[in-house]
PDB file with SEQRES, HELIX, SHEET and CRYST1 records, atoms N, CA, C and O in Angstrom:
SEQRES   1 A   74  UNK UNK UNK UNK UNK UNK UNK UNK UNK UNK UNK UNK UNK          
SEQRES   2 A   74  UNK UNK UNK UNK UNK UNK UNK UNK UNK UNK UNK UNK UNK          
SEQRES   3 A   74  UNK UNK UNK UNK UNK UNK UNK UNK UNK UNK UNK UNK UNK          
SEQRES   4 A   74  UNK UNK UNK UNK UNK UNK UNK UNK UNK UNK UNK UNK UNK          
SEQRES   5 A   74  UNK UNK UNK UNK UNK UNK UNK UNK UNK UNK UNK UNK UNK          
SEQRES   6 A   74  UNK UNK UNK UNK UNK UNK UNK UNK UNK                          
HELIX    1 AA1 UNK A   24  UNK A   33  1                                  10    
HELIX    2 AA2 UNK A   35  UNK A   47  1                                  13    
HELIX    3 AA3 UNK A   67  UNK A   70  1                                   4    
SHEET    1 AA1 2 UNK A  17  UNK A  19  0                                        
SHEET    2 AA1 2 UNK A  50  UNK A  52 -1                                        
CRYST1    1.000    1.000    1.000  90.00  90.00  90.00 P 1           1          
ATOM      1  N   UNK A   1     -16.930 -51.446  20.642  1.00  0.00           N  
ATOM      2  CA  UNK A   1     -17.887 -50.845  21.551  1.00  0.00           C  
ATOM      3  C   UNK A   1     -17.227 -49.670  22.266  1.00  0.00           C  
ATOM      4  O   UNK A   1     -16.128 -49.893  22.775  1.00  0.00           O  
ATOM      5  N   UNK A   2     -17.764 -48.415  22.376  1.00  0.00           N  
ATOM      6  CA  UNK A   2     -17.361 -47.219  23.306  1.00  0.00           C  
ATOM      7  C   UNK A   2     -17.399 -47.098  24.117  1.00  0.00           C  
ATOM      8  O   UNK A   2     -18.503 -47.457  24.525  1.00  0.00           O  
ATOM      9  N   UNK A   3     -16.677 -46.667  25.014  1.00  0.00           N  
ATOM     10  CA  UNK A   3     -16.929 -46.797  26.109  1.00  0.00           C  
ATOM     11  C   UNK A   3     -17.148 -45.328  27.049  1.00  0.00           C  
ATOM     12  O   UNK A   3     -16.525 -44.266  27.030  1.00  0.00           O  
ATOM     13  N   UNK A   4     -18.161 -45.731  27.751  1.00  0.00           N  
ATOM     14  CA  UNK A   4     -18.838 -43.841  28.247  1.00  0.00           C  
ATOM     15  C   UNK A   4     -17.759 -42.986  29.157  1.00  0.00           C  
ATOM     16  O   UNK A   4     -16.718 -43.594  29.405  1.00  0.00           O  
ATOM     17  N   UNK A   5     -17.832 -42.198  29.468  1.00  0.00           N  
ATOM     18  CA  UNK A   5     -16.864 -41.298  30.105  1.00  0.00           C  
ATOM     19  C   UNK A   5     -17.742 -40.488  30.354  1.00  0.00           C  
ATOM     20  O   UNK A   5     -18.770 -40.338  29.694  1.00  0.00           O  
ATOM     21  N   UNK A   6     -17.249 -39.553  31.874  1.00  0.00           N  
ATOM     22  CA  UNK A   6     -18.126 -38.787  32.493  1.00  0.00           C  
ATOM     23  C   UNK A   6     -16.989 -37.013  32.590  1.00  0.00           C  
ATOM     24  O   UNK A   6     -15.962 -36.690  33.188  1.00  0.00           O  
ATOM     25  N   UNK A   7     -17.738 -36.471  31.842  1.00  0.00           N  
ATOM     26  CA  UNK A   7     -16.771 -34.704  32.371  1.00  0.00           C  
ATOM     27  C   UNK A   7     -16.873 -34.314  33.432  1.00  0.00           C  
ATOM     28  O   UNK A   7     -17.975 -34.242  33.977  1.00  0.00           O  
ATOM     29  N   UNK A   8     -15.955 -34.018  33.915  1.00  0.00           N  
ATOM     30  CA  UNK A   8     -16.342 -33.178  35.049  1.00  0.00           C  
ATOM     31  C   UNK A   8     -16.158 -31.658  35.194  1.00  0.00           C  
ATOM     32  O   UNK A   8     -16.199 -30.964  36.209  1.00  0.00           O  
ATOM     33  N   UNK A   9     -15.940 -31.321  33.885  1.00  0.00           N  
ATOM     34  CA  UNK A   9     -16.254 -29.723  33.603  1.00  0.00           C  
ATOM     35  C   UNK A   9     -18.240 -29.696  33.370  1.00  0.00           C  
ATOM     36  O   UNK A   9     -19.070 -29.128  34.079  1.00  0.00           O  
ATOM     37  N   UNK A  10     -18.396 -30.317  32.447  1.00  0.00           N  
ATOM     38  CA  UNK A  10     -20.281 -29.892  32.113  1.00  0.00           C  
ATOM     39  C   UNK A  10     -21.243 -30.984  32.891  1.00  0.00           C  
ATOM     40  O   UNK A  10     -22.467 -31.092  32.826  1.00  0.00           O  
ATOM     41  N   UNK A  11     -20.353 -31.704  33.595  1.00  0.00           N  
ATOM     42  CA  UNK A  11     -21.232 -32.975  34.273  1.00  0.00           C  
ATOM     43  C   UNK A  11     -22.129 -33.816  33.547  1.00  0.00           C  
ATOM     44  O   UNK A  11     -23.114 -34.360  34.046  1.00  0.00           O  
ATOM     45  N   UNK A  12     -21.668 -33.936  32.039  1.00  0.00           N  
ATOM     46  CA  UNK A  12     -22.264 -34.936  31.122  1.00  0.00           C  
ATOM     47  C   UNK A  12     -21.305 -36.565  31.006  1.00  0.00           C  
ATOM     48  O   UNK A  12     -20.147 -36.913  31.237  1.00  0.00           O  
ATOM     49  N   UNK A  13     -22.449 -37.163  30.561  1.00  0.00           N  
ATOM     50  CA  UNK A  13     -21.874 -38.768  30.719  1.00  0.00           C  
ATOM     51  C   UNK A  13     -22.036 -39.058  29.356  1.00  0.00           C  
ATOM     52  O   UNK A  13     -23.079 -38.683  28.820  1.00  0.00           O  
ATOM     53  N   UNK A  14     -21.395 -39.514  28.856  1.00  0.00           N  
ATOM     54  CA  UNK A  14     -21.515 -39.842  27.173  1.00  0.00           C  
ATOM     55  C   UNK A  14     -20.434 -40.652  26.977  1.00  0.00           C  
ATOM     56  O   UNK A  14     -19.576 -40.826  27.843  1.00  0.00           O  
ATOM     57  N   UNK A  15     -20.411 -41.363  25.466  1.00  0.00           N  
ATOM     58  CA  UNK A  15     -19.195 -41.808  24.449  1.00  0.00           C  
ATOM     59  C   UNK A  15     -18.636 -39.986  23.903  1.00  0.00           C  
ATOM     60  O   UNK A  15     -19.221 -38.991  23.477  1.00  0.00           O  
ATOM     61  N   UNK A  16     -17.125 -40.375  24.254  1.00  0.00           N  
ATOM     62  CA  UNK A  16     -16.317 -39.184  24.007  1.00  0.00           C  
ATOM     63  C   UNK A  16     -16.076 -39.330  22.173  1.00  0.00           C  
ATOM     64  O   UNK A  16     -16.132 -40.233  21.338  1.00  0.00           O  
ATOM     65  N   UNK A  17     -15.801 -37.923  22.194  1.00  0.00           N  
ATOM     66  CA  UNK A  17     -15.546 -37.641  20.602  1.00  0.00           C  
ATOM     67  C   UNK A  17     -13.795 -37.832  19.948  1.00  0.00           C  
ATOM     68  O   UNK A  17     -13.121 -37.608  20.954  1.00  0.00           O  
ATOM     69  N   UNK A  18     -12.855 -38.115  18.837  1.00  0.00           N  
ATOM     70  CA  UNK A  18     -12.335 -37.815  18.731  1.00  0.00           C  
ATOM     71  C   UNK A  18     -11.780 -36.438  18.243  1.00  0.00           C  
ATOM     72  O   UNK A  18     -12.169 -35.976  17.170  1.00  0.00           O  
ATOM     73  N   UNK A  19     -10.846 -35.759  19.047  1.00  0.00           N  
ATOM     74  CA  UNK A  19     -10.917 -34.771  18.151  1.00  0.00           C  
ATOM     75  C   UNK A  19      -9.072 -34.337  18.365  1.00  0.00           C  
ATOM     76  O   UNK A  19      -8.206 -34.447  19.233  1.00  0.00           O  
ATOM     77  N   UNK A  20      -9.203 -33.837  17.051  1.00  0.00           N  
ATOM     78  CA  UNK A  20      -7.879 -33.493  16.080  1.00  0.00           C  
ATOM     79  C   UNK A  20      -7.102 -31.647  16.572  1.00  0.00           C  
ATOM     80  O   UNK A  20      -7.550 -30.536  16.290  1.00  0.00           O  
ATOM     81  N   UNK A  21      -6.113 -31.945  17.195  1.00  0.00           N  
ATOM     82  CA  UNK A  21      -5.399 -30.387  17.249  1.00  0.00           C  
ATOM     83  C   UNK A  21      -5.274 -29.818  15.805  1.00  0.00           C  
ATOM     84  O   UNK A  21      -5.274 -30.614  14.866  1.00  0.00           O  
ATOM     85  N   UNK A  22      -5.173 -28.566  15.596  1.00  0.00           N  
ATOM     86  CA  UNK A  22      -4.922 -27.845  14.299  1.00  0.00           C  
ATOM     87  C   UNK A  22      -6.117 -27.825  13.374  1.00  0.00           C  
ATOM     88  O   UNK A  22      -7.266 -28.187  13.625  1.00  0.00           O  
ATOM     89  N   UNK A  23      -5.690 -27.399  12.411  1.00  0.00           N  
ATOM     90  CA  UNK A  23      -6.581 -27.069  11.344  1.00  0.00           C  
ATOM     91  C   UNK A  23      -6.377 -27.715   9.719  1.00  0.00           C  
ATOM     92  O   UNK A  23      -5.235 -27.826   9.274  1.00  0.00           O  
ATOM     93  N   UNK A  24      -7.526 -28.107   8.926  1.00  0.00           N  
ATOM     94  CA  UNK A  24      -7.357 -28.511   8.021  1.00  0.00           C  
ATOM     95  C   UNK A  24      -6.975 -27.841   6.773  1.00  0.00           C  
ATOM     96  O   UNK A  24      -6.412 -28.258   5.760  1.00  0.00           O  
ATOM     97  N   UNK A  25      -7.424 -26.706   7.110  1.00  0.00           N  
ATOM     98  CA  UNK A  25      -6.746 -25.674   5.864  1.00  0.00           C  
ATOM     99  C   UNK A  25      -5.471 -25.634   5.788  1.00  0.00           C  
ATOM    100  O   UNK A  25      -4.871 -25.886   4.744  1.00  0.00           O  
ATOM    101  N   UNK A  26      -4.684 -25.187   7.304  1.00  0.00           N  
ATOM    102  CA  UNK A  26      -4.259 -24.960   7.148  1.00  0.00           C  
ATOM    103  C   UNK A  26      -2.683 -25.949   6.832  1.00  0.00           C  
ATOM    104  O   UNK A  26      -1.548 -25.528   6.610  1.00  0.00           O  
ATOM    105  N   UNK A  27      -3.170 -27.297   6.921  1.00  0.00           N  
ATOM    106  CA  UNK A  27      -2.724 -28.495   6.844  1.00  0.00           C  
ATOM    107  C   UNK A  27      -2.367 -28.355   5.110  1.00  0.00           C  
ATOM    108  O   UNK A  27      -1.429 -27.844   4.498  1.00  0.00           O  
ATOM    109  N   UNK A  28      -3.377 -28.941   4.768  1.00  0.00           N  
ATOM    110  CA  UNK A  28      -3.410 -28.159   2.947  1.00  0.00           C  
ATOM    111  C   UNK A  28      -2.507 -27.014   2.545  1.00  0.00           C  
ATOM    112  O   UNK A  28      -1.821 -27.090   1.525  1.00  0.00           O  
ATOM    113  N   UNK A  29      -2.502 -26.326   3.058  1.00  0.00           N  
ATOM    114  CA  UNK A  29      -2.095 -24.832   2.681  1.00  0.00           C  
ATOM    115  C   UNK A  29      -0.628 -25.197   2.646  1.00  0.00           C  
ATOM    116  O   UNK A  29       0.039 -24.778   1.700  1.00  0.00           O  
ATOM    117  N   UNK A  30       0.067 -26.098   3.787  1.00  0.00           N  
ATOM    118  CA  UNK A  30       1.422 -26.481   4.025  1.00  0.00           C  
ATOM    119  C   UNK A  30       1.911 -27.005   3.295  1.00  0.00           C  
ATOM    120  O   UNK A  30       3.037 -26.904   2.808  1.00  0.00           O  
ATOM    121  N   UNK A  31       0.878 -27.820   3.083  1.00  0.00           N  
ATOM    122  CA  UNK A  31       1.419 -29.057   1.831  1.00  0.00           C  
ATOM    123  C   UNK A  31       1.319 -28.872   0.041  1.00  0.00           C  
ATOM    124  O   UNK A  31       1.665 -29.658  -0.841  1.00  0.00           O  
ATOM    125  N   UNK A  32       0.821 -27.769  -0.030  1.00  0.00           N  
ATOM    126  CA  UNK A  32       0.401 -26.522  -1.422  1.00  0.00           C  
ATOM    127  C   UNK A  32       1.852 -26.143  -1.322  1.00  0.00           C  
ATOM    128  O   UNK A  32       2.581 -26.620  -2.191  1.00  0.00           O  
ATOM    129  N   UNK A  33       2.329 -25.463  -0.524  1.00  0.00           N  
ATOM    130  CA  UNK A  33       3.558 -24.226  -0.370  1.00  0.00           C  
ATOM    131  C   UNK A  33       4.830 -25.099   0.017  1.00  0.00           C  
ATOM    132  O   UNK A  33       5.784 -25.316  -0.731  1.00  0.00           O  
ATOM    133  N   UNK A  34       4.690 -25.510   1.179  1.00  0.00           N  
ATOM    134  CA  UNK A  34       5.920 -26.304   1.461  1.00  0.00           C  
ATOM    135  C   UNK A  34       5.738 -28.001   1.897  1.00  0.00           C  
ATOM    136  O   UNK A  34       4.867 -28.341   2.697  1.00  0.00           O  
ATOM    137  N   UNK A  35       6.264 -28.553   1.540  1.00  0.00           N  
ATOM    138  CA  UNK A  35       6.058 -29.812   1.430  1.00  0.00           C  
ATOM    139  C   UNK A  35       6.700 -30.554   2.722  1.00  0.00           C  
ATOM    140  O   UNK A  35       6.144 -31.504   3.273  1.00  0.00           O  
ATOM    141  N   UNK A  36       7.862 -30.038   3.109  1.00  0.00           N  
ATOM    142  CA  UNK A  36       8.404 -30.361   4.464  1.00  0.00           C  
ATOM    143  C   UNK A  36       7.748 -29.861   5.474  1.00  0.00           C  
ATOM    144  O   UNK A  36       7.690 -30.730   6.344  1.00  0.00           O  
ATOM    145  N   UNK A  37       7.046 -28.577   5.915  1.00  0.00           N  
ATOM    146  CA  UNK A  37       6.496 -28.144   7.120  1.00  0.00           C  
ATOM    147  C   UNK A  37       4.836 -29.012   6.687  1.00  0.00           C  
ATOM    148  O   UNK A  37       4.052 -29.069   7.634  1.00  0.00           O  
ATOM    149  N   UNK A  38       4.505 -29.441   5.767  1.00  0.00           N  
ATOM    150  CA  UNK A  38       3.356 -30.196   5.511  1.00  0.00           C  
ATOM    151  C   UNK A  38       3.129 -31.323   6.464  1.00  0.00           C  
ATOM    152  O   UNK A  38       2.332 -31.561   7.371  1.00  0.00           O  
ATOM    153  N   UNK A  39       4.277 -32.002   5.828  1.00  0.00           N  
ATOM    154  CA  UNK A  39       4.917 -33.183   6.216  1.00  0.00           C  
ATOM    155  C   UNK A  39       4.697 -33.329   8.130  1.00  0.00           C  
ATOM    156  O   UNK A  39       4.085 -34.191   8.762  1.00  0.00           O  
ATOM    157  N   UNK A  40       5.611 -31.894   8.717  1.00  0.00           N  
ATOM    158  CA  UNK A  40       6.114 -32.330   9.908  1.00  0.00           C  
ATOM    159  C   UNK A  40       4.448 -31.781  10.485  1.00  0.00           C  
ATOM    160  O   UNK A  40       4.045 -32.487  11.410  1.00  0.00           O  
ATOM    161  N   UNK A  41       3.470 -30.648  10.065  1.00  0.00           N  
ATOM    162  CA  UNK A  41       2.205 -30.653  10.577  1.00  0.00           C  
ATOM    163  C   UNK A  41       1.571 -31.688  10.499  1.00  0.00           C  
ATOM    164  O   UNK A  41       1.091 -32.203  11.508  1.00  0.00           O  
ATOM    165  N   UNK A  42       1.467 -32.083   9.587  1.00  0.00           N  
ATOM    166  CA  UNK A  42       0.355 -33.906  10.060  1.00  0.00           C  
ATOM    167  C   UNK A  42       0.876 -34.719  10.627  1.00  0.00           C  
ATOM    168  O   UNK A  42       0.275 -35.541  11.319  1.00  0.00           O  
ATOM    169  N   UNK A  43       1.839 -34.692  10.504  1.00  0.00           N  
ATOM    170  CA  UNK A  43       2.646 -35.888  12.067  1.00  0.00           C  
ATOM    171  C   UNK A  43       2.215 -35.349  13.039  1.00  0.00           C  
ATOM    172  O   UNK A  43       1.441 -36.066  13.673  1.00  0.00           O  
ATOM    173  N   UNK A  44       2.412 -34.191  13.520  1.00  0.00           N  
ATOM    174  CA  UNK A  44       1.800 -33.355  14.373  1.00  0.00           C  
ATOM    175  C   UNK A  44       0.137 -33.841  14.589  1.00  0.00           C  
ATOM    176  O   UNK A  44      -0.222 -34.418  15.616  1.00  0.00           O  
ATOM    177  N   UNK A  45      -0.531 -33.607  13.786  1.00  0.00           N  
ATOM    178  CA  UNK A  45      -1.992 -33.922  14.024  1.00  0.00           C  
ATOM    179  C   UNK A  45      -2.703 -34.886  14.367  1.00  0.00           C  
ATOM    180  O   UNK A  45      -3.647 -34.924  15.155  1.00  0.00           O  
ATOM    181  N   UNK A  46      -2.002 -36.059  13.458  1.00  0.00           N  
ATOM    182  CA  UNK A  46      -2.079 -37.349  13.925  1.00  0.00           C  
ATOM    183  C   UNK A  46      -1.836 -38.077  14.950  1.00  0.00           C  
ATOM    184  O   UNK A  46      -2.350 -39.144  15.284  1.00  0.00           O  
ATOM    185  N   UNK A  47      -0.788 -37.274  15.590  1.00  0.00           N  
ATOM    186  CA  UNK A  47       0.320 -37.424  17.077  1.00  0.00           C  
ATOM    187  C   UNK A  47      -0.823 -37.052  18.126  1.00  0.00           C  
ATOM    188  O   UNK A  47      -0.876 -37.741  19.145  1.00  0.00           O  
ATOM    189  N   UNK A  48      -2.024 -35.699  17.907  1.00  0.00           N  
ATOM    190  CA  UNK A  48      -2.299 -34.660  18.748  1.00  0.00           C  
ATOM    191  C   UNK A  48      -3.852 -35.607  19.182  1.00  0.00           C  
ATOM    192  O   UNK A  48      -4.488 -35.428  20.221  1.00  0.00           O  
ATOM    193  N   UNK A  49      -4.182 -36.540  18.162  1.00  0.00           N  
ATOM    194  CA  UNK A  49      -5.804 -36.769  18.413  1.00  0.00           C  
ATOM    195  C   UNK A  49      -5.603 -37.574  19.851  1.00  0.00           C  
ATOM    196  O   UNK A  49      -4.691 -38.335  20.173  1.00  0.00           O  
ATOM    197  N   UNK A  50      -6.769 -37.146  20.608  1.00  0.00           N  
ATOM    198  CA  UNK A  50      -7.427 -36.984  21.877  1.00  0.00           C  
ATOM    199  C   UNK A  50      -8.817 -37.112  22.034  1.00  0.00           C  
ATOM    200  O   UNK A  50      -9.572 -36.564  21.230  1.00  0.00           O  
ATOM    201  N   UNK A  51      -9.266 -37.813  23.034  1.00  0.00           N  
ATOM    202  CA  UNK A  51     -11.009 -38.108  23.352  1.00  0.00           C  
ATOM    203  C   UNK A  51     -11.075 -36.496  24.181  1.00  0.00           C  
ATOM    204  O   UNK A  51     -10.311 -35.806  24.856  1.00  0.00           O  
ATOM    205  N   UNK A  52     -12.509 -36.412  23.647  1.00  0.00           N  
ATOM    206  CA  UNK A  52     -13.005 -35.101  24.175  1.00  0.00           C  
ATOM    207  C   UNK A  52     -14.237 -35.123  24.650  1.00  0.00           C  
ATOM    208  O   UNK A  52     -14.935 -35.940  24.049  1.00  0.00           O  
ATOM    209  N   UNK A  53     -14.884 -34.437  25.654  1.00  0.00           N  
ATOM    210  CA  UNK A  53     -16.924 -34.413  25.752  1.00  0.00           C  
ATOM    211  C   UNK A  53     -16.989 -34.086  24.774  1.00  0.00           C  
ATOM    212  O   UNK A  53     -16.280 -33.243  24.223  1.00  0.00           O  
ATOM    213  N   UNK A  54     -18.291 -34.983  24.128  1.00  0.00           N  
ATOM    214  CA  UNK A  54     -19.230 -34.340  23.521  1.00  0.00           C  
ATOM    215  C   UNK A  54     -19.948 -33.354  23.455  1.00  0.00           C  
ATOM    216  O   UNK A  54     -20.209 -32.777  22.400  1.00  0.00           O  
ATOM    217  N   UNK A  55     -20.298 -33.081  24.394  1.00  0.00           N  
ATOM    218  CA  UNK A  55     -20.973 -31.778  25.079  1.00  0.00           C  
ATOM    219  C   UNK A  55     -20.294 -30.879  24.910  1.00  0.00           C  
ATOM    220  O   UNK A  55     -20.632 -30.064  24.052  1.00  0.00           O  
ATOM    221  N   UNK A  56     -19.247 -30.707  25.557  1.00  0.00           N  
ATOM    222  CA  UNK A  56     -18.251 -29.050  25.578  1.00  0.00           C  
ATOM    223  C   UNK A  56     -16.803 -28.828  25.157  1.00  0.00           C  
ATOM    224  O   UNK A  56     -15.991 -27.914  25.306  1.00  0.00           O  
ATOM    225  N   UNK A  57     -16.800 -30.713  24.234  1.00  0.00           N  
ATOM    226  CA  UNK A  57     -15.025 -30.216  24.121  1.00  0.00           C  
ATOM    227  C   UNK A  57     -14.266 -30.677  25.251  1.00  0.00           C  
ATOM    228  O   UNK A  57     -13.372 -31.511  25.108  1.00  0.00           O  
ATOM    229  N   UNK A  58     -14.635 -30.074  26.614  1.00  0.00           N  
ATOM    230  CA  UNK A  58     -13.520 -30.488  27.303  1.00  0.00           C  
ATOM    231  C   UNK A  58     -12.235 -31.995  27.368  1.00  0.00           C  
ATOM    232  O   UNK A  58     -12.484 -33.074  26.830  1.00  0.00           O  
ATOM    233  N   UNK A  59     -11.243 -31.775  27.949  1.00  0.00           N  
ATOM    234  CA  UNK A  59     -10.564 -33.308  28.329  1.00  0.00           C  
ATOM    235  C   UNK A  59     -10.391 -33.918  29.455  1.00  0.00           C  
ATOM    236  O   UNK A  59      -9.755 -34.878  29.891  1.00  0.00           O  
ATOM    237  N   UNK A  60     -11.266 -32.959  29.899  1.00  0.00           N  
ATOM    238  CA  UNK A  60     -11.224 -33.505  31.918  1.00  0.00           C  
ATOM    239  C   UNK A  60     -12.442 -35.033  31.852  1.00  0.00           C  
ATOM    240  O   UNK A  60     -13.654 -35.110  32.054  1.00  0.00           O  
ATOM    241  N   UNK A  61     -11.543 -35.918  31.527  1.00  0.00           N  
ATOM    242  CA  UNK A  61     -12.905 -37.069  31.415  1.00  0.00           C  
ATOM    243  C   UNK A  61     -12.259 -38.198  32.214  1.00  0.00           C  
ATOM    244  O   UNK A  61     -11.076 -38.537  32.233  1.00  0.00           O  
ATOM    245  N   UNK A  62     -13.667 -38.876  33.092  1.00  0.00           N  
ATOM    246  CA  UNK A  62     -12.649 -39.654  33.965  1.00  0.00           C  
ATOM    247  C   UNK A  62     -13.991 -40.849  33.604  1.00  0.00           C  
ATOM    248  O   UNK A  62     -15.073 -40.491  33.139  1.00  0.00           O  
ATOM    249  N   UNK A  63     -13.628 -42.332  33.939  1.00  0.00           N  
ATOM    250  CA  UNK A  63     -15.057 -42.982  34.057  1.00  0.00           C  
ATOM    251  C   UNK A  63     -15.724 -42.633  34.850  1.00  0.00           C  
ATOM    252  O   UNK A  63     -15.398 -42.089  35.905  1.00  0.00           O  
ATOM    253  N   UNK A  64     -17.369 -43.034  34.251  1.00  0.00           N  
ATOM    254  CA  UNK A  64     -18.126 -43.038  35.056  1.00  0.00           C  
ATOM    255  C   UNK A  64     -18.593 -43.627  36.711  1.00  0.00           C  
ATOM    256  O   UNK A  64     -19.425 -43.217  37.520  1.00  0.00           O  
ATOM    257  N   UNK A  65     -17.899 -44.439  36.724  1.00  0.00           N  
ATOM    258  CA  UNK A  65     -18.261 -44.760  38.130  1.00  0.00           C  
ATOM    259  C   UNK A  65     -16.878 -44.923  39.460  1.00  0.00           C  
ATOM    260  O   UNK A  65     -16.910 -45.608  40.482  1.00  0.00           O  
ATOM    261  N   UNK A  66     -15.523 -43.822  38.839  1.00  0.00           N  
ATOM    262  CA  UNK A  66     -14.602 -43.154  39.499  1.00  0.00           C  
ATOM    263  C   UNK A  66     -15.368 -42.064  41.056  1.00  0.00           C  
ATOM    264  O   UNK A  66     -16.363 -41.345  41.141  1.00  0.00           O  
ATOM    265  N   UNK A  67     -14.463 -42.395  41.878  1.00  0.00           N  
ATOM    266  CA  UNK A  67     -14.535 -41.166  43.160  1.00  0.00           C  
ATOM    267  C   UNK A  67     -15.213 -39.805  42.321  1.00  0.00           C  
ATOM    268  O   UNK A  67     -16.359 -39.359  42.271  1.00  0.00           O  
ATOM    269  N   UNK A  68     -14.230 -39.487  41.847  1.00  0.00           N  
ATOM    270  CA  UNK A  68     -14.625 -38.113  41.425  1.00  0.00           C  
ATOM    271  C   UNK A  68     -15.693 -38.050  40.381  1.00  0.00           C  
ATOM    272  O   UNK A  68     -15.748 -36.858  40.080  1.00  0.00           O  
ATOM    273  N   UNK A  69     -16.588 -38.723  39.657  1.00  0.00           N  
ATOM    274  CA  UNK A  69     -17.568 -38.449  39.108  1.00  0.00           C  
ATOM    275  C   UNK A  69     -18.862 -38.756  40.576  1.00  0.00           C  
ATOM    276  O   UNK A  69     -19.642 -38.019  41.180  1.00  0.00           O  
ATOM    277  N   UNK A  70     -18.645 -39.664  40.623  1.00  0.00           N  
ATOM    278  CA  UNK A  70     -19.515 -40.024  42.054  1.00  0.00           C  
ATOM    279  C   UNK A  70     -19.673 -38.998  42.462  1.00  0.00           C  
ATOM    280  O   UNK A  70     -20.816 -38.559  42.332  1.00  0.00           O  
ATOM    281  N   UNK A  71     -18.518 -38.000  43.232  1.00  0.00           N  
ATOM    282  CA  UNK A  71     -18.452 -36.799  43.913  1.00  0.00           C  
ATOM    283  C   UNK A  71     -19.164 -35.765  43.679  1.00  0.00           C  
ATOM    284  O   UNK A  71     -19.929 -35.080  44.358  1.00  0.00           O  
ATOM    285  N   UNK A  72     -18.702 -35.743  42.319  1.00  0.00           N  
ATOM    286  CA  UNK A  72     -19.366 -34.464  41.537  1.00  0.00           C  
ATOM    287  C   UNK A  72     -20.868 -34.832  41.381  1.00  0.00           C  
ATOM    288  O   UNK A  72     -21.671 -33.981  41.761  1.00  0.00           O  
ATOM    289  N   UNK A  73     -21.255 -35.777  40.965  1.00  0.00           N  
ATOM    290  CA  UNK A  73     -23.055 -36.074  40.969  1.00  0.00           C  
ATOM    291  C   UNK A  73     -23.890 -36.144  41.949  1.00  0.00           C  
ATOM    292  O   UNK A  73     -25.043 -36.530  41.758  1.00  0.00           O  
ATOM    293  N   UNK A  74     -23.354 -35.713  43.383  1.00  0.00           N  
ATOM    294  CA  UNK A  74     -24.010 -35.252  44.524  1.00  0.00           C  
ATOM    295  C   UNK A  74     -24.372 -36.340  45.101  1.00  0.00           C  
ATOM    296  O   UNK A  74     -24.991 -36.298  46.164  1.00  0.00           O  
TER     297      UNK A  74                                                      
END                                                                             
């Protein structure tokens, strides 16, 4: 079960997204050409995943019923 989180950049309340630093091409592309910087980028990527809003991306996410969402919802 997910659990909701509130931004306090776009003031949306939702289940957060995972999302991945870097790029997939260029992940591929590493592992095409060089096999060691391949290697040390997806450790990297895998290392980097982070909950994000849904809404805007951001990582400023706190629960919903924290001081500071309270605050922010007037």
């Amino acid at each position: 079960m997910a659990r909701t989180m509130f931004c306090t950049r776009c003031l949306t309340e939702g289940v957060p997204k995972n999302v991945t630093k870097g790029s997939f091409a260029v992940e591929v592309a590493l592992w095409f050409l060089f096999c060691l910087p391949g290697i040390v980028y997806s450790l990297w990527r895998l290392t980097s995943k982070h909950p994000a809003c849904p809404s805007c991306g951001a990582i400023e996410l706190v629960p919903p019923n924290s001081p500071a969402a309270k605050r922010l919802r007037g």
